[in-house]
RODO-945928 format. One record per residue: residue number from 1; residue in three letters; x, y, z of N, C-alpha, C in turn. Coordinates in steps of 0.001 Angstrom, whole numbers. Layout:
{NUM, "Ala", {X, Y, Z}, {X, Y, Z}, {X, Y, Z}}
...
This chain:
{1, "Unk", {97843, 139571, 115914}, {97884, 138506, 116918}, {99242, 137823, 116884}}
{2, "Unk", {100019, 137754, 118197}, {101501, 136648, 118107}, {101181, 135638, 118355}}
{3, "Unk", {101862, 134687, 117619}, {101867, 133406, 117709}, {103122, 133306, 118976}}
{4, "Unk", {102357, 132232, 119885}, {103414, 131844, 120708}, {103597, 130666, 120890}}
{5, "Unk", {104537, 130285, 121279}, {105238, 128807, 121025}, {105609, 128228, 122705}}
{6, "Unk", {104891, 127303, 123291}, {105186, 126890, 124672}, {106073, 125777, 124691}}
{7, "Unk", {107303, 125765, 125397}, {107893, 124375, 124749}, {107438, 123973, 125492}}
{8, "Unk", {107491, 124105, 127308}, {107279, 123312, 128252}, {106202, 122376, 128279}}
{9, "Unk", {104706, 122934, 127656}, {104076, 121987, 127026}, {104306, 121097, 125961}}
{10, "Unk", {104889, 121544, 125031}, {105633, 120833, 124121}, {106297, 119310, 124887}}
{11, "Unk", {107035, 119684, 125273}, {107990, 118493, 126352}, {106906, 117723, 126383}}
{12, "Unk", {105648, 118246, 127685}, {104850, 117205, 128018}, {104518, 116331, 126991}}
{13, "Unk", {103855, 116894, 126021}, {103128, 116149, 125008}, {103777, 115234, 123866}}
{14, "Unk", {105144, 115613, 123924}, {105472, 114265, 123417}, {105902, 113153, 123337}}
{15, "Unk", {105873, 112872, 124931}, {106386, 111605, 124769}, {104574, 110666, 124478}}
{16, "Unk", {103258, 111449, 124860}, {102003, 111488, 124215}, {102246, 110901, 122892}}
{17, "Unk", {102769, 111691, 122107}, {102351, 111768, 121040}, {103073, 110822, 119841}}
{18, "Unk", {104448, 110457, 120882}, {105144, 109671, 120402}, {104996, 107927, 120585}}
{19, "Unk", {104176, 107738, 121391}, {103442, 106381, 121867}, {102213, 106623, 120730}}
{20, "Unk", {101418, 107529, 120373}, {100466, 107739, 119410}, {100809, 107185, 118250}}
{21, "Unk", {102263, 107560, 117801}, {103250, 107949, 116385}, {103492, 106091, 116501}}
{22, "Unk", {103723, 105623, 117337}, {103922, 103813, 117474}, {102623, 102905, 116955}}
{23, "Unk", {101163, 103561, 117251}, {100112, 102564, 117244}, {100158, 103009, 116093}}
{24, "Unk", {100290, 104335, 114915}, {100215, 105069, 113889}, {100701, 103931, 113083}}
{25, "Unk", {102579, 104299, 113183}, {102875, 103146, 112595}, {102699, 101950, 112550}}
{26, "Unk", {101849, 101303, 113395}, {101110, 100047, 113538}, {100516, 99465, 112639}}
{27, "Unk", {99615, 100447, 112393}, {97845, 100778, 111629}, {98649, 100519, 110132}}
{28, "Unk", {99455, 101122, 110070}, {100319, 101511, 108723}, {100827, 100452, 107997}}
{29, "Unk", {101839, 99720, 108885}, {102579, 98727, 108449}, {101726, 97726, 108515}}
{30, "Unk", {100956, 97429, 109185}, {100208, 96161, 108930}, {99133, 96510, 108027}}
{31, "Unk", {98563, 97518, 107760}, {97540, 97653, 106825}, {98137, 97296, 105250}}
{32, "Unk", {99643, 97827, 104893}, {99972, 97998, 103972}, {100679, 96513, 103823}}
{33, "Unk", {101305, 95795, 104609}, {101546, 94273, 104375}, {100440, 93396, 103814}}
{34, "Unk", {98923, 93904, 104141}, {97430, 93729, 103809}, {97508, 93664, 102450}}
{35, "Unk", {98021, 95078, 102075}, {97634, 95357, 100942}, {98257, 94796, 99494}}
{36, "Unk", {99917, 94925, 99992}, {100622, 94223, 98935}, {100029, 93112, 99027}}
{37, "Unk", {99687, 92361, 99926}, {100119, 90480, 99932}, {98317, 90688, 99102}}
{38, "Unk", {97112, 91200, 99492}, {96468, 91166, 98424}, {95729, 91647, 97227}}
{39, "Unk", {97042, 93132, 97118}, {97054, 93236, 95967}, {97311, 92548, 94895}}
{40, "Unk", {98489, 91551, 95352}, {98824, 90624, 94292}, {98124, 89909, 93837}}
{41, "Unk", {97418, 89425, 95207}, {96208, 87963, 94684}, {94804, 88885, 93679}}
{42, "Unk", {94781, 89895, 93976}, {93685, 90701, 92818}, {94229, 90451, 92117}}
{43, "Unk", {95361, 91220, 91941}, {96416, 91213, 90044}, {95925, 90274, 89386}}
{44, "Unk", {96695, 88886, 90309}, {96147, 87834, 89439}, {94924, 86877, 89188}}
{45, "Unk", {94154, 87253, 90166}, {92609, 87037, 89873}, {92219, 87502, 88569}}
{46, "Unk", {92476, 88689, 88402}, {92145, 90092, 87257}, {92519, 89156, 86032}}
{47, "Unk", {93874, 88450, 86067}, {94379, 87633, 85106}, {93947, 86687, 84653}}
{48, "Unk", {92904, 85997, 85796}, {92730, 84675, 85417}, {91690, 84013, 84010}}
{49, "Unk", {92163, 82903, 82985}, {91622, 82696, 81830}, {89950, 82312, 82125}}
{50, "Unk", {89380, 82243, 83954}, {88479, 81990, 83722}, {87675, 83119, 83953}}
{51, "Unk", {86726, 83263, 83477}, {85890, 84457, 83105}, {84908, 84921, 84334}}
{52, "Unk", {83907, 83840, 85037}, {83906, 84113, 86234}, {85068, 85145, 87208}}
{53, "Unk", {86120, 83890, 87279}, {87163, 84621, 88255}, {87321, 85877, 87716}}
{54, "Unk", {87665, 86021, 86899}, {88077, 87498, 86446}, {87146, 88539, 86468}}
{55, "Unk", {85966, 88304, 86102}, {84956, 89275, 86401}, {84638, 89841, 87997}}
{56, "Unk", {84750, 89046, 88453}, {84478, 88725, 89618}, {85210, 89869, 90855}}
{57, "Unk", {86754, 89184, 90684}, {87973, 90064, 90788}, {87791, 91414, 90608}}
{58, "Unk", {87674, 91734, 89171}, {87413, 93450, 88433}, {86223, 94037, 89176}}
{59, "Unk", {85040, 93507, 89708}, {84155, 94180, 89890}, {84072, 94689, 91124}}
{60, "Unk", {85337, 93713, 92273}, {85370, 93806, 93748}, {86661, 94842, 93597}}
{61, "Unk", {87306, 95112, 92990}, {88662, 96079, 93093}, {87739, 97616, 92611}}
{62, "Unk", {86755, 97692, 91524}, {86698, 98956, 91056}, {85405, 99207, 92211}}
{63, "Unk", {84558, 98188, 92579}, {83609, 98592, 93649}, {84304, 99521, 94915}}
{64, "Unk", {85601, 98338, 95386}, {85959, 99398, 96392}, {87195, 100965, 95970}}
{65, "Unk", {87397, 100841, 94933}, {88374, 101985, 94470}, {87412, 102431, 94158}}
{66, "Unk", {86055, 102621, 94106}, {84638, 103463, 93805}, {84101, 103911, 94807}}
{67, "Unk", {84463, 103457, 96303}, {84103, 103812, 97692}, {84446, 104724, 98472}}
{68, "Unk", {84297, 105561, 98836}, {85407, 106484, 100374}, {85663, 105255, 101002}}
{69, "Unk", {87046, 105504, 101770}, {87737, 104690, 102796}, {87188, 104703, 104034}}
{70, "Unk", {86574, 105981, 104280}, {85822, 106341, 105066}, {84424, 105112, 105711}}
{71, "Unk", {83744, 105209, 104575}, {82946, 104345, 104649}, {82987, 103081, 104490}}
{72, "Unk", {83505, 102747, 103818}, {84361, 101063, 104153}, {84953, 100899, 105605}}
{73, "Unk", {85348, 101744, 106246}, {85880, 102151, 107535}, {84573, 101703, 108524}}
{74, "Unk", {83413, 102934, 108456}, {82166, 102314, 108861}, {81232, 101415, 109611}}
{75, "Unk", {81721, 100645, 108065}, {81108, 99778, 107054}, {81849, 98141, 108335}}
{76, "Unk", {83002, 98208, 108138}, {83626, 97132, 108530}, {83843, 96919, 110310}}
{77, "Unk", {83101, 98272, 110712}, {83174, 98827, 112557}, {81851, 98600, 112497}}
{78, "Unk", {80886, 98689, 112212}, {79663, 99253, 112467}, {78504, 98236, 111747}}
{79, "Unk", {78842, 98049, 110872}, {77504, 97073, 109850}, {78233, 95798, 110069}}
{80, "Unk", {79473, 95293, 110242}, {79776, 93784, 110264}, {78873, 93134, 111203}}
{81, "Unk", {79195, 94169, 111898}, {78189, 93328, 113770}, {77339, 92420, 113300}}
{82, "Unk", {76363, 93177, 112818}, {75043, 92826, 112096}, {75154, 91617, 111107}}
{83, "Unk", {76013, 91089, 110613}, {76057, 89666, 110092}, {77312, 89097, 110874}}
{84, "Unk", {77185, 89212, 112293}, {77846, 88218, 113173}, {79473, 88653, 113450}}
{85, "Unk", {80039, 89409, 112176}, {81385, 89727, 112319}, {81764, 90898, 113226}}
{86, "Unk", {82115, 90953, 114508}, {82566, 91902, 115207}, {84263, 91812, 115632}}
{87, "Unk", {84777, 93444, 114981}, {85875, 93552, 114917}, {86224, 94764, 115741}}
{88, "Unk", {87476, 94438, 116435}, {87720, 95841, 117691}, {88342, 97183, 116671}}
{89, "Unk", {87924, 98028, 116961}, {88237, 99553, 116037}, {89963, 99242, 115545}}
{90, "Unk", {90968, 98972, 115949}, {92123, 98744, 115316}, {92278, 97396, 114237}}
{91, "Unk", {91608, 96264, 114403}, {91509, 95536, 113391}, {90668, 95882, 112177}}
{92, "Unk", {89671, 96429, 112768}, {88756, 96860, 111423}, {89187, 98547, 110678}}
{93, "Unk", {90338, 98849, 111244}, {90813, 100023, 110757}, {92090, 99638, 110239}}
{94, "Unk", {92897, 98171, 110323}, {93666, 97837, 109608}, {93189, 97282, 108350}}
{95, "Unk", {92494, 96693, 108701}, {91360, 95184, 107542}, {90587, 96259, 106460}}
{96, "Unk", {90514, 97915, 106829}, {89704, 98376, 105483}, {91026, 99147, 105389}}
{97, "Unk", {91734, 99954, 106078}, {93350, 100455, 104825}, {93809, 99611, 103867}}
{98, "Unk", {93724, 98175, 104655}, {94524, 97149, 103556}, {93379, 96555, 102199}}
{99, "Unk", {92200, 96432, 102575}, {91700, 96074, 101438}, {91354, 97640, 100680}}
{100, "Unk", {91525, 98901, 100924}, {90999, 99757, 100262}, {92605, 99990, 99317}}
{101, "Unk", {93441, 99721, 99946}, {94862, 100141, 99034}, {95006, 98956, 98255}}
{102, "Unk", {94868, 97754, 98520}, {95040, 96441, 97842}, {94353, 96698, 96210}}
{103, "Unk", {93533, 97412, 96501}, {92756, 97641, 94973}, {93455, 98231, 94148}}
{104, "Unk", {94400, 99526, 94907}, {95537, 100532, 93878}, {96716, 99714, 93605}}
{105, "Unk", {97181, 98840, 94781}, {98169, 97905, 94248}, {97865, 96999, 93270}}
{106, "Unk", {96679, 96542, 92967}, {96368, 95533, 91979}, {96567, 96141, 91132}}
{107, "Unk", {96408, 97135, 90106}, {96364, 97803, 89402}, {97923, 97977, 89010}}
{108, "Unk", {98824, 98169, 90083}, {100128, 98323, 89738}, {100902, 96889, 89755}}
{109, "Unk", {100595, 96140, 90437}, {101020, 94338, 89760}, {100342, 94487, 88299}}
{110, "Unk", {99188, 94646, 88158}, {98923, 93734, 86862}, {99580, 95112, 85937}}
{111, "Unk", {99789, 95984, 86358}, {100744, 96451, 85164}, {101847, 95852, 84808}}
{112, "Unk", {103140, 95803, 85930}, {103907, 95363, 86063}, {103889, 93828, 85451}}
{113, "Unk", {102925, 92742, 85474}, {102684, 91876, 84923}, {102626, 91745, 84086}}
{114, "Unk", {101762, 92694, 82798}, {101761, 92469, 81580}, {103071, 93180, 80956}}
{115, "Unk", {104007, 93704, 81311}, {105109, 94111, 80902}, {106005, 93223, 80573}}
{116, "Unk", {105688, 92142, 81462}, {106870, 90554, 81541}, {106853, 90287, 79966}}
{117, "Unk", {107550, 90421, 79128}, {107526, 89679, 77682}, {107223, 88637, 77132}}
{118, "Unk", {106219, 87986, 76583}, {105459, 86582, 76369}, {106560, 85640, 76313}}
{119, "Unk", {107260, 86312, 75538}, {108655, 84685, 75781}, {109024, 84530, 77020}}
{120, "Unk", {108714, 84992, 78258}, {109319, 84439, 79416}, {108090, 83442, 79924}}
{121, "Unk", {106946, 83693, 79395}, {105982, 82448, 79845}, {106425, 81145, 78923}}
{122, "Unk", {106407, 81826, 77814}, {106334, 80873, 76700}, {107963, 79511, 77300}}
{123, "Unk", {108741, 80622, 77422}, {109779, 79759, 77983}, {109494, 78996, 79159}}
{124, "Unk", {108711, 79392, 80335}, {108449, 78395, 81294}, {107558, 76866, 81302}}
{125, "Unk", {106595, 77777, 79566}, {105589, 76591, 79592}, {106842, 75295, 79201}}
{126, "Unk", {107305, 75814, 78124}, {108537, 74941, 77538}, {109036, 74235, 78526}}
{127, "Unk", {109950, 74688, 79687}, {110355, 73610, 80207}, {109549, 73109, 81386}}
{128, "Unk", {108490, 73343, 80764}, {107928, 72245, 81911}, {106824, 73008, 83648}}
{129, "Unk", {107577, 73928, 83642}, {107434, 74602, 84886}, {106343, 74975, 85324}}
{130, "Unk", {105942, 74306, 86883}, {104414, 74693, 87171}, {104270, 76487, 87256}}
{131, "Unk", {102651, 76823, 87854}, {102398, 77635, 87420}, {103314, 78780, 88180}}
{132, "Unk", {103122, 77994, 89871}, {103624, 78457, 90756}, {105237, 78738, 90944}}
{133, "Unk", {106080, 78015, 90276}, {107611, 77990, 89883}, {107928, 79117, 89191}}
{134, "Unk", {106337, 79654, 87773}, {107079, 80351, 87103}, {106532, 81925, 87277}}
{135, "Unk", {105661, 81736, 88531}, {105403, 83053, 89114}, {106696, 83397, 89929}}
{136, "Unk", {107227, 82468, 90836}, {107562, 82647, 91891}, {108893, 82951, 91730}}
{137, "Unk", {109536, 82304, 90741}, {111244, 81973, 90062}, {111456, 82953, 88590}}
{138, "Unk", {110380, 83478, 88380}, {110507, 84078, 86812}, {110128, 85332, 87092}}
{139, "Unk", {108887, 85336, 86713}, {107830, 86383, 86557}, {108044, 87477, 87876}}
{140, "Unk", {107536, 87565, 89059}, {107785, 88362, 89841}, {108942, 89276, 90495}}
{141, "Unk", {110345, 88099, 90422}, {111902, 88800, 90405}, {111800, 89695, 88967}}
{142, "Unk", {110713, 89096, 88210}, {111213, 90500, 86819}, {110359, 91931, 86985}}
{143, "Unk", {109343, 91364, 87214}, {107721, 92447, 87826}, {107779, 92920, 88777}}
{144, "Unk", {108326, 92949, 90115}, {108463, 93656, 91232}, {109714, 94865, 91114}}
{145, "Unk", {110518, 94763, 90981}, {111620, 95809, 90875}, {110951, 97469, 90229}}
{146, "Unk", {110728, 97466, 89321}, {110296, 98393, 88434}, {108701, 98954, 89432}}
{147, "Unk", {108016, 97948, 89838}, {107371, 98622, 90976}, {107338, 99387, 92055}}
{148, "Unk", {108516, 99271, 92583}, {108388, 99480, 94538}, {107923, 100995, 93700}}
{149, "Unk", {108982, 102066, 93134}, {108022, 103492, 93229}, {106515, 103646, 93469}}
{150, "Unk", {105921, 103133, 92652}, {104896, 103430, 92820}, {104068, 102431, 94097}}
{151, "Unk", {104493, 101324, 94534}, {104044, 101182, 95496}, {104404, 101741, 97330}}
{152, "Unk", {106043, 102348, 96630}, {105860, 103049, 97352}, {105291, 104172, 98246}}
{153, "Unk", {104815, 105063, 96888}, {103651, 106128, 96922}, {102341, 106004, 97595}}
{154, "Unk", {101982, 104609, 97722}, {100859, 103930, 98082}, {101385, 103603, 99951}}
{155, "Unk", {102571, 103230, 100061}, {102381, 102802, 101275}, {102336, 104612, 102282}}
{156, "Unk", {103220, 105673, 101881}, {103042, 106665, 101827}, {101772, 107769, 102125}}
{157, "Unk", {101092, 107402, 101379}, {99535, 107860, 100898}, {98211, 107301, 101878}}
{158, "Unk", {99057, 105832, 102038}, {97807, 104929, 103244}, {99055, 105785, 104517}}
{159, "Unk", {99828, 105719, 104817}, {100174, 106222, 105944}, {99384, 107798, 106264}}
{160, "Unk", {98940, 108694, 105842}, {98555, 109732, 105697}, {97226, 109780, 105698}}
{161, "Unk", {96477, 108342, 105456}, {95182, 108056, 105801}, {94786, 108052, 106779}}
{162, "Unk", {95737, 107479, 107677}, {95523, 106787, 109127}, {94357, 107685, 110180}}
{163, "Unk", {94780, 109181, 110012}, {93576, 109602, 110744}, {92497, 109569, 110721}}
{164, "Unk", {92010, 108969, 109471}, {90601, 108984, 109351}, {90180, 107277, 110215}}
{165, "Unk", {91466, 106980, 111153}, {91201, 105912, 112264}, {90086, 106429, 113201}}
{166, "Unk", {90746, 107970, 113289}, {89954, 108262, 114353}, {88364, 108292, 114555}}
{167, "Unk", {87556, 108011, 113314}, {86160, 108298, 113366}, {85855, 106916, 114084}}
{168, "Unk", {86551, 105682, 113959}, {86050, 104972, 115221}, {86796, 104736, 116545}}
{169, "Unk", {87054, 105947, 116833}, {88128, 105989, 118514}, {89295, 105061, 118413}}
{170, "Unk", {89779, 105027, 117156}, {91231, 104417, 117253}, {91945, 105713, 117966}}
{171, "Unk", {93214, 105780, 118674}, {93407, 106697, 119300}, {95138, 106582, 118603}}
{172, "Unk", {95155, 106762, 117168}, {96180, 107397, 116869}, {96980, 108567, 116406}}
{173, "Unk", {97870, 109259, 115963}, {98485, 110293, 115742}, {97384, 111518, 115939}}
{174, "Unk", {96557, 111523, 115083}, {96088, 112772, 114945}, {95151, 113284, 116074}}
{175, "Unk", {94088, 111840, 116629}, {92924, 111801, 117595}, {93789, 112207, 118476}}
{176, "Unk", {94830, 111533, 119401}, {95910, 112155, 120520}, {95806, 113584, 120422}}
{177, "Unk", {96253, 113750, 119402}, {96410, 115428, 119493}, {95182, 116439, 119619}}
{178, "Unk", {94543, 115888, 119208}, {93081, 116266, 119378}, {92341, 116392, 120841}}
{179, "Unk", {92541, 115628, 121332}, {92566, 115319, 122876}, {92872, 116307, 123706}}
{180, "Unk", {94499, 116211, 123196}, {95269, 116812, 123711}, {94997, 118492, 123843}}
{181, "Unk", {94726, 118523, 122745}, {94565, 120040, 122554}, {93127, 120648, 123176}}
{182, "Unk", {92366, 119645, 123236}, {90981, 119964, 123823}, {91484, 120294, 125509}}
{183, "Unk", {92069, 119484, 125711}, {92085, 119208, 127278}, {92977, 120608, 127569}}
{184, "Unk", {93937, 121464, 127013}, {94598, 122493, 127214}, {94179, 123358, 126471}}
{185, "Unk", {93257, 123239, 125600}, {93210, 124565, 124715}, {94646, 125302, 123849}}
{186, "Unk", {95430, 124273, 124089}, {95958, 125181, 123356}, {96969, 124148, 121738}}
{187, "Unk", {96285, 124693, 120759}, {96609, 123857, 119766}, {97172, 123591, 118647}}
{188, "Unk", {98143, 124839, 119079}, {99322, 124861, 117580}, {100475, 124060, 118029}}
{189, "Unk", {100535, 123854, 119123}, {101648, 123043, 119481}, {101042, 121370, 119050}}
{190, "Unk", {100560, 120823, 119630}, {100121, 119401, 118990}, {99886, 119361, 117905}}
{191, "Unk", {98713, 120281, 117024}, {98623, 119879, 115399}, {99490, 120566, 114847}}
{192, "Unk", {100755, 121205, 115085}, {101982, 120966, 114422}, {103075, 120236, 114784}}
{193, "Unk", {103101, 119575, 116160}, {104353, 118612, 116340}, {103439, 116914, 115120}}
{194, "Unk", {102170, 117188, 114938}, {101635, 115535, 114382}, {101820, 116225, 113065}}
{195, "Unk", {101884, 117456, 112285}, {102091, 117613, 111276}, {103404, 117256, 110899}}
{196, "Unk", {104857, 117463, 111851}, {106282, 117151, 111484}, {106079, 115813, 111963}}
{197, "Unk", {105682, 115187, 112336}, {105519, 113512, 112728}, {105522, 112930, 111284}}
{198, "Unk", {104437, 113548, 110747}, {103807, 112669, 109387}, {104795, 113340, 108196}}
{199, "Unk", {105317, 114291, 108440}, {106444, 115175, 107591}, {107612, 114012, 107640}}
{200, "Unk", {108253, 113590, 108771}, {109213, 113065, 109242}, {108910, 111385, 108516}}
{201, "Unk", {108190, 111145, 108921}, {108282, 109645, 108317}, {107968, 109671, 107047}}
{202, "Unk", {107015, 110554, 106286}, {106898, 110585, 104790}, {108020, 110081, 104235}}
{203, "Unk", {109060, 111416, 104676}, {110769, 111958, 104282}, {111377, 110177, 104114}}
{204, "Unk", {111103, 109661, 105239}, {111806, 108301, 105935}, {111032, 107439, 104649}}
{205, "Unk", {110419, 106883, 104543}, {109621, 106093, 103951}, {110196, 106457, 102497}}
{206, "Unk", {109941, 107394, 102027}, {110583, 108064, 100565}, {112114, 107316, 100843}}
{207, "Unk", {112432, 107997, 101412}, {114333, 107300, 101325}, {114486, 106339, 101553}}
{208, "Unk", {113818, 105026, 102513}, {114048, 103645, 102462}, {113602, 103337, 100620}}
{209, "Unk", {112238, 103940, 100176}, {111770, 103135, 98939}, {112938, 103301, 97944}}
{210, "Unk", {113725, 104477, 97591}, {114600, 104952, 97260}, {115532, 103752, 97182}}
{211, "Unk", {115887, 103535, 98343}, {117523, 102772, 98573}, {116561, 100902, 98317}}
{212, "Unk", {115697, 100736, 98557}, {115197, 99556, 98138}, {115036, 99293, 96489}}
{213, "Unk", {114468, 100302, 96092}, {114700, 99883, 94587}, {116311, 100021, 94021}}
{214, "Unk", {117035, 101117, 94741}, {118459, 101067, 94180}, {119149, 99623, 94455}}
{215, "Unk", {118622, 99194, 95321}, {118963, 97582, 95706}, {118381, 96432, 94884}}
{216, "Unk", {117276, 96359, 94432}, {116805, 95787, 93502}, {117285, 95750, 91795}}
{217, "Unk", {117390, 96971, 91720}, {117794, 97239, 90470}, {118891, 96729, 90074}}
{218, "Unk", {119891, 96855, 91406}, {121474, 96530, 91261}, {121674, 94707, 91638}}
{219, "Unk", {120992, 94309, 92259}, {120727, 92475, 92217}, {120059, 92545, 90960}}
{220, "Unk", {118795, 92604, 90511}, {118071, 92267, 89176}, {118912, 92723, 88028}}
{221, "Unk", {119860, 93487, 88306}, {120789, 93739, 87339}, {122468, 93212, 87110}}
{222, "Unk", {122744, 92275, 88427}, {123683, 91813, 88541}, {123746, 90465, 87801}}
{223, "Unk", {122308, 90379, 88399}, {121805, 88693, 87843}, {121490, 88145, 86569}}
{224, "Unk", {121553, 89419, 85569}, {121227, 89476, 84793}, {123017, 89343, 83847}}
């Protein structure tokens, strides 16, 4: 059997697919802004001296890192209704990427956290410094740097999730093509132009995290 390659369809379909590749990155970047901003607040929940909080914290991060995304996906389209919360398929497909990755980022703050060397608390208690001064001015300019890799991997990894938008008619990258290919039958051209889509920004995403930590490293190391 030859494989044949149509560009002229090709043409058509991507400027398709490239309005797709926009709501994609949508889903992405805001899911994963989700996730850092509360991954952190897990981290330090996870931390906290009171035992409640902390339990509390641990049991809601490993519950959902114990879940398919899938079903948290669902879960947050489909069963919210039912206790009053109704969310349109792109919010509730941002609102479970970000709390389902927020759980892997916690995990990589509170590493990064306990790495900080006790004398840098010990020094803040010393002079005085609230709690918030010596998260904000100490602790995190030392704990974030040595991170982005691996949170990079994460923003990466949720980008590559995104199709599983499509089980509630979010209509990004992959569903388009899907469409697409139904409606022409013909489907090596779409599920391989969305395969170099997600190829292409991987690549991109890798080399910004790259040049962001080389930037970090070289301020956290200047400053030093």
């Amino acid at each position: 059997m030859q494989l044949e390659w149509d560009w002229n369809y090709t043409l058509d379909i991507l400027p398709v697919l490239g309005q797709a590749s926009l709501l994609t990155l949508k889903a992405t970047l805001l899911g994963f802004a989700l996730a850092a901003t509360l991954g952190l607040v897990f981290a330090l929940l996870r931390m906290s001296r009171l035992a409640p909080v902390r339990w509390s914290a641990t049991s809601l991060v490993e519950f959902i890192r114990s879940t398919p995304l899938l079903i948290q996906i669902f879960f947050l389209y489909y069963v919210m209704p039912e206790f009053g919360l109704t969310l349109d398929a792109m919010t509730a497909g941002i609102l479970a990427l970000g709390l389902h990755y927020a759980c892997y980022c916690a995990e990589v703050y509170r590493a990064g956290l306990d790495n900080i060397p006790k004398g840098q608390w010990e020094a803040a208690i010393a002079l005085n410094l609230s709690p918030y001064i010596t998260f904000r001015d100490i602790i995190i300019p030392q704990a974030i740097p040595p991170l982005v890799p691996a949170l990079g991997n994460y923003l990466v990894a949720l980008f590559k999730e995104t199709p599983l938008l499509s089980a509630i008619a979010v209509l990004e990258l992959m569903q388009t093509a899907k469409i697409l290919a139904s409606e022409s039958f013909q489907y090596t051209e779409p599920i391989t132009l969305v395969g170099l889509y997600f190829l292409f920004f991987s690549l991109i995403a890798a080399a910004l995290t790259r040049q962001l930590e080389a930037w970090l490293n070289t301020r956290h190391g200047g400053a030093r």
